[in-house]
C-alpha positions, 0 to 999 in steps of 0.5 A: 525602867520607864522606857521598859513599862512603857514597852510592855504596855503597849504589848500588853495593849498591842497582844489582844487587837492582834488576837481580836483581828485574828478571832474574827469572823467578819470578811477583811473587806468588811473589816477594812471599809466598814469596821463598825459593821465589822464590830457589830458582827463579831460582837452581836451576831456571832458574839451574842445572837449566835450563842444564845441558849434559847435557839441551838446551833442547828436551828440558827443554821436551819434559820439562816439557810433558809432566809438566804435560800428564800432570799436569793442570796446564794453568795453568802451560803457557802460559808453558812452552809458549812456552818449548817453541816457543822452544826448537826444538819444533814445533807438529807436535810440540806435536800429536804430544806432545799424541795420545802423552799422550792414550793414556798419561795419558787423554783428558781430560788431553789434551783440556785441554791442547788448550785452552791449546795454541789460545790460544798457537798463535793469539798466535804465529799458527801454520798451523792449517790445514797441522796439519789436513791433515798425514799423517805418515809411518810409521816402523819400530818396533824389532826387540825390538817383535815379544817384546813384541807377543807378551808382550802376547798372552800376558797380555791376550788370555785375559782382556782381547782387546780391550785386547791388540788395542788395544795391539798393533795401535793404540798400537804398531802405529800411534801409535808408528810415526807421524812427527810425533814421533821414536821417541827423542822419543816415549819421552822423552815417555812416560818423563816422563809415567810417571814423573810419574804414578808407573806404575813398572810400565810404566817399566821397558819404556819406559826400556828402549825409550827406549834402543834409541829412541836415548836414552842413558842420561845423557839419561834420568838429566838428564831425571828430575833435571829433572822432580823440579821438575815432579812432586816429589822422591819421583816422581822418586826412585821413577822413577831407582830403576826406571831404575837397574834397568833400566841395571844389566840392561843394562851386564850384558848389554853387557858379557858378551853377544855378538850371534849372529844366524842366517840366517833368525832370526825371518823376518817378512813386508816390510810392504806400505806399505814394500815392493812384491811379496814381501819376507821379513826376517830375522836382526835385529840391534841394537846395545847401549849408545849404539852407533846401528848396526842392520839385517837380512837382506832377501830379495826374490822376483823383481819386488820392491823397497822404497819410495823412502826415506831414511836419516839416517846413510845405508845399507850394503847387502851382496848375499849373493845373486841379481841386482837394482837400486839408483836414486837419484832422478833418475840411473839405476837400477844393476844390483846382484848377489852379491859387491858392496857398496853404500853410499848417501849420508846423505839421499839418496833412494833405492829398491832391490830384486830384479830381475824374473826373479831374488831377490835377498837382501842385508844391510842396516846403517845408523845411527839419528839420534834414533831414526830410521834410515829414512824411508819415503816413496812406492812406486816408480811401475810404469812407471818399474821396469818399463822395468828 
């Protein structure tokens, strides 16, 4: 009997390391040379910091691709890239992750990068070719982005124009509105691969836009939590000293502050790929904190309307003056003028605008989902607003 307990004791005992050896993920070289550091990985990284609720999956990978891809260390992002794909990234996604880092952590890190993307995209089989003729769309960059368009001007223009022109025009004016990432998704990249190169000073700004990007700031806090496994403690520590900067600015300010937006404050000109005919927009406003509501006062001469577009949330419109037009797609255009309200449904497809012989200015006020608030897509064909 004593031999017999004994025996199955030591199954009892001997059923769970075999079962532990089997679960896990740390690599056998790691297991056999450095069993502690082994321990530390199952256990903590993908036994605790991997799982925690304050971060989806999704963005752990989005965190750790863009560490290793800031870093260099290609050799570890297949398995994680895997991961990435597993955990609900894109392979647009991968693309778009991989061009924000090219500007942020250099060509030659990206182009690396590629290399180990090509061997995972051809074993799982993805569409190369739909990633090839893919156009994303544009997405509208946040109100604060004409202060640092100018702050930019300011600093670079008398001793580095072409830098400042890049800057303004191509990293902000053209690779932060594309659409294969979201805006809240781009900063979450950008914050990951500054704060793993240590580029404090660049940190601040876009902890700060992350924010208005639709991060909150648990999210940024779990994400440098997760990367102190990825880049190393004393980067992660450096980087949650310059967030915790940037959040106490800001409780501040949420606290004490309340928003008195002018008419007419700071008028800019409608963008042509957004709007038809002439289109002023004015007296922004943004919401603080983790509130997602935004919007602006938008005049429109006689003839002139937006593109069809969509809003996530959906969109108030509150018509301050003038006559003009509201059409979903596929159901008749209705006529809209000073005095009413009108609320157009989340997703659904829409355009809005003057009528031909009258300007029409309303106020416009929607909510961000993952930092997008709109999505615009083609303009309206002449002859269907034409026959208005």
């Amino acid at each position: 009997m004593k031999v017999a307990s004994a025996t199955a004791a030591a199954l009892a005992l001997a059923v769970p390391v075999e079962a532990e050896e089997r679960a896990s993920v740390a690599p056998r070289n790691m297991q056999a040379i450095a069993p502690a550091l082994a321990g530390y990985t199952d256990r903590v990284l993908f036994g605790d910091v991997w799982v925690r609720p304050e971060l989806p999956p999704r963005d752990r990978s989005i965190v750790t691709l863009s560490v290793l891809i800031a870093t260099g260390k290609t050799a570890q992002m297949t398995s994680h890239l895997g991961r990435g794909l597993d955990n609900g990234i894109k392979p647009s996604e991968v693309a778009g992750m991989v061009t924000q880092l090219a500007f942020y952590t250099g060509w030659p890190n990206a182009v690396s990068a590629l290399n180990e993307v090509e061997k995972v995209f051809a074993e799982r089989h993805v569409d190369l070719a739909s990633l090839a003729t893919m156009r994303p769309a544009t997405a509208p960059l946040p109100g604060s982005d004409p202060a640092r368009a100018a702050t930019v001007s300011r600093k670079l223009d008398p001793i580095a124009p072409k830098l400042a022109e890049l800057t303004n025009n191509v990293v902000f004016g053209d690779l932060w509105r594309r659409t294969d990432l979201s805006p809240r998704d781009r900063s979450l990249v950008t914050i990951a691969a500054l704060a793993a190169g240590g580029d404090g000073n660049q940190l601040a700004f876009h902890v700060q836009r992350g924010l208005e990007n639709g991060l909150t700031q648990p999210q940024i806090v779990e994400a440098l939590t997760h990367l102190a496994f990825y880049a190393g403690w004393p980067k992660a520590n450096a980087a949650i000293d310059v967030a915790a900067k940037v959040f106490a600015q800001k409780e501040v300010v949420a606290v004490s502050d309340v928003q008195i937006i002018h008419p007419g404050q700071d008028p800019t000109s409608g963008p042509a790929e957004y709007f038809t005919g002439s289109v002023s927009i004015a007296s922004r406003f943004k919401s603080t904190g983790d509130a997602r509501l935004g919007g602006a006062t938008v005049t429109f001469q006689p003839g002139a309307h937006t593109n069809w577009h969509t809003h996530p949330l959906g969109q108030l419109l509150i018509v301050t003056a003038g006559h003009g037009w509201v059409q979903v797609d596929g159901k008749a255009a209705k006529p809209i003028a000073t005095g009413d309200t009108v609320f157009i449904s989340p997703g659904v497809r829409h355009w809005h605008g003057a009528a031909r012989e009258s300007a029409m200015t309303h106020v416009a006020v929607s909510e961000a989902q993952d930092g997008t608030s709109v999505t615009w897509l083609e303009p309206v064909a002449d002859a269907l607003y034409n026959k208005l």
